[in-house]
C-alpha positions as CSV (number, residue, x, y, z in Angstrom):
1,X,57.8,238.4,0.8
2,X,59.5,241.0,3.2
3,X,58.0,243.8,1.4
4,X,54.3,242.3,2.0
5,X,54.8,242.0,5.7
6,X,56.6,245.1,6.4
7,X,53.6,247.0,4.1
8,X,50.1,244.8,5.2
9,X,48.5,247.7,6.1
10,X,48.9,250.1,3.5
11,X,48.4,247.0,1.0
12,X,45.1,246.0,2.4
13,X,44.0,249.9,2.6
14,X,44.6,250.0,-1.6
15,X,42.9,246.5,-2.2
16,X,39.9,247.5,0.4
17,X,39.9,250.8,-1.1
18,X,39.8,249.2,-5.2
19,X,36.9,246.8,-3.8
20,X,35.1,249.7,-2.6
21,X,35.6,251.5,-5.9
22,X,34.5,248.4,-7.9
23,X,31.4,248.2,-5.7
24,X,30.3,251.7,-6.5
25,X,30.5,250.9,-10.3
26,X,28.6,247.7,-10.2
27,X,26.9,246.8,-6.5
28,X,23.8,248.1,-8.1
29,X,23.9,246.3,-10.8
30,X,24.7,243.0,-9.2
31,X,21.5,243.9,-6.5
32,X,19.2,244.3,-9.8
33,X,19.2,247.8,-9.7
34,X,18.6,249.6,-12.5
35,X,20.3,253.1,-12.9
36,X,19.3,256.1,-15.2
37,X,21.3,259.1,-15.7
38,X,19.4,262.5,-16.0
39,X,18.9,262.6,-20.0
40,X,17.4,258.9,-19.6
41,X,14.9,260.1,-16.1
42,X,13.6,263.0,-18.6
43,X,12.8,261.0,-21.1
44,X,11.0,258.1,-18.8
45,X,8.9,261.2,-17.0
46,X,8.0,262.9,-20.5
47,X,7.3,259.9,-22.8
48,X,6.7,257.2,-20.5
49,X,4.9,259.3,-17.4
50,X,6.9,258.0,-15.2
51,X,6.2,259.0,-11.7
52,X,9.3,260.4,-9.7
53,X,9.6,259.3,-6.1
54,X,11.4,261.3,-3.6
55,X,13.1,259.5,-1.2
56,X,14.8,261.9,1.2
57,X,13.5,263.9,4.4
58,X,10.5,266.3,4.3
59,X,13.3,268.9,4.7
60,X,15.3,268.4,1.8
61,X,12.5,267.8,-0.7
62,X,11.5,271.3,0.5
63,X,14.8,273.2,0.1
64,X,14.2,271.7,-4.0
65,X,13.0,268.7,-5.5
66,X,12.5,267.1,-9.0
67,X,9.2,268.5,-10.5
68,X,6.0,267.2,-9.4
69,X,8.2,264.7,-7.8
70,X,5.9,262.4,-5.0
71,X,7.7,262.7,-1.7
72,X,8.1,259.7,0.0
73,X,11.0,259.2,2.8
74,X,13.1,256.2,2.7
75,X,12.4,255.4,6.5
76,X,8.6,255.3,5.6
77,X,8.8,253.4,2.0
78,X,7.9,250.0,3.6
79,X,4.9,250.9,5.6
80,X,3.4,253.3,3.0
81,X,3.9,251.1,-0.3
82,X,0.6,250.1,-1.1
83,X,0.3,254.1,-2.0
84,X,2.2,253.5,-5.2
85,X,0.5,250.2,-6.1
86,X,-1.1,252.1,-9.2
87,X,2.5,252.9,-10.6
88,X,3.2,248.9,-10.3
89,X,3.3,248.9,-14.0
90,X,4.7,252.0,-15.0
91,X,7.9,253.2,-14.6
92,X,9.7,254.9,-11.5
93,X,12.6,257.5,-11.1
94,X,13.6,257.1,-7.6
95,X,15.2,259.9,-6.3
96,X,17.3,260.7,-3.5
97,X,20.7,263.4,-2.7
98,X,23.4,261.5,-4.5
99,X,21.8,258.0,-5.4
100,X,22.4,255.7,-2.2
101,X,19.0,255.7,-0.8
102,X,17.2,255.9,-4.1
103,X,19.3,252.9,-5.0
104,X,17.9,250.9,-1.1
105,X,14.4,252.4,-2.0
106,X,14.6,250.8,-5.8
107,X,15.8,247.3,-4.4
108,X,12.4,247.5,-2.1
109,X,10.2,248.3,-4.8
110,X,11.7,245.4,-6.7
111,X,11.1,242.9,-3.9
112,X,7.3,244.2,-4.0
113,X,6.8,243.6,-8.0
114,X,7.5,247.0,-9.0
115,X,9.4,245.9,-12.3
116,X,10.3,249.5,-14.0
117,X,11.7,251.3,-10.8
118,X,15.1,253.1,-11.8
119,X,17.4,254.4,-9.7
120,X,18.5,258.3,-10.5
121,X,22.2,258.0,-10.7
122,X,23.7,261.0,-8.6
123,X,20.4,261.5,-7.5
124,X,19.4,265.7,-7.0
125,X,23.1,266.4,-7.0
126,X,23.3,265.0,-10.5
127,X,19.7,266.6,-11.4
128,X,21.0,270.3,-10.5
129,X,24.6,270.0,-11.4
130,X,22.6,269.3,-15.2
131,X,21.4,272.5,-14.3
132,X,17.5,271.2,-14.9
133,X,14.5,273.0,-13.2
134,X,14.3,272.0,-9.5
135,X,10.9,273.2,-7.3
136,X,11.2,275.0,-3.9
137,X,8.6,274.5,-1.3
138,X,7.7,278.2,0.3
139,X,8.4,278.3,3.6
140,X,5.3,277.2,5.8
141,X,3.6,275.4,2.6
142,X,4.0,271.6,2.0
């Protein structure tokens, strides 16, 4: 019992720290949120036309995005839904820097009856560490 209360600090810095790790495997998956990894996103955009949805700022989708990827920033998603109503039935790949966004973005889409949205899992990092083709805006052009 000593040991515990001379060491309460850097015991409750491990257990927060292995709750934390335990939420990033499965938080999404207890909010409902579907994930795909890149193989899985390439095969919903080329079999099942899935739209991709890009989440992040104007800036970043410029600097390189997913291929005919529909921007869409996060901070907007809830005032400008009704401009994906027509892919209420097909699937989405949501798509943000490393997955955290895409993940919030995919969990408002659910709320709003879009049943097939996926969240990218390591989002663009993920996308270009696979090394697959990413699109660059030229500067001045959106």
């Amino acid at each position: 019992m000593q040991f515990i209360t001379s060491n309460i600090l850097p015991i409750t810095l491990a257990l927060f720290s292995g709750i934390m790790l335990l939420w990033s495997f499965f938080g999404n998956r207890i909010r409902g949120i579907r994930e795909v990894d890149c193989p899985a996103a390439l095969q919903l955009v080329n079999h099942r036309n899935a739209l991709v949805l890009d989440v992040r700022e104007d800036k970043e989708y410029q600097e390189g995005h997913v291929l005919n990827a529909k921007l869409l920033p996060l901070g907007k998603l809830g005032e400008r839904i009704g401009e994906l109503e027509k892919y209420k039935e097909q699937p989405i790949v949501v798509v943000c820097r490393s997955g955290n966004r895409s993940a919030a973005a995919c969990a408002m889409l659910g709320k709003q009856g879009f049943t097939q949205a996926h969240n990218l899992a390591g989002g663009m990092l993920a996308w270009q560490k696979a090394n697959l083709p990413v699109e660059r805006m030229a500067k001045g052009k959106k």
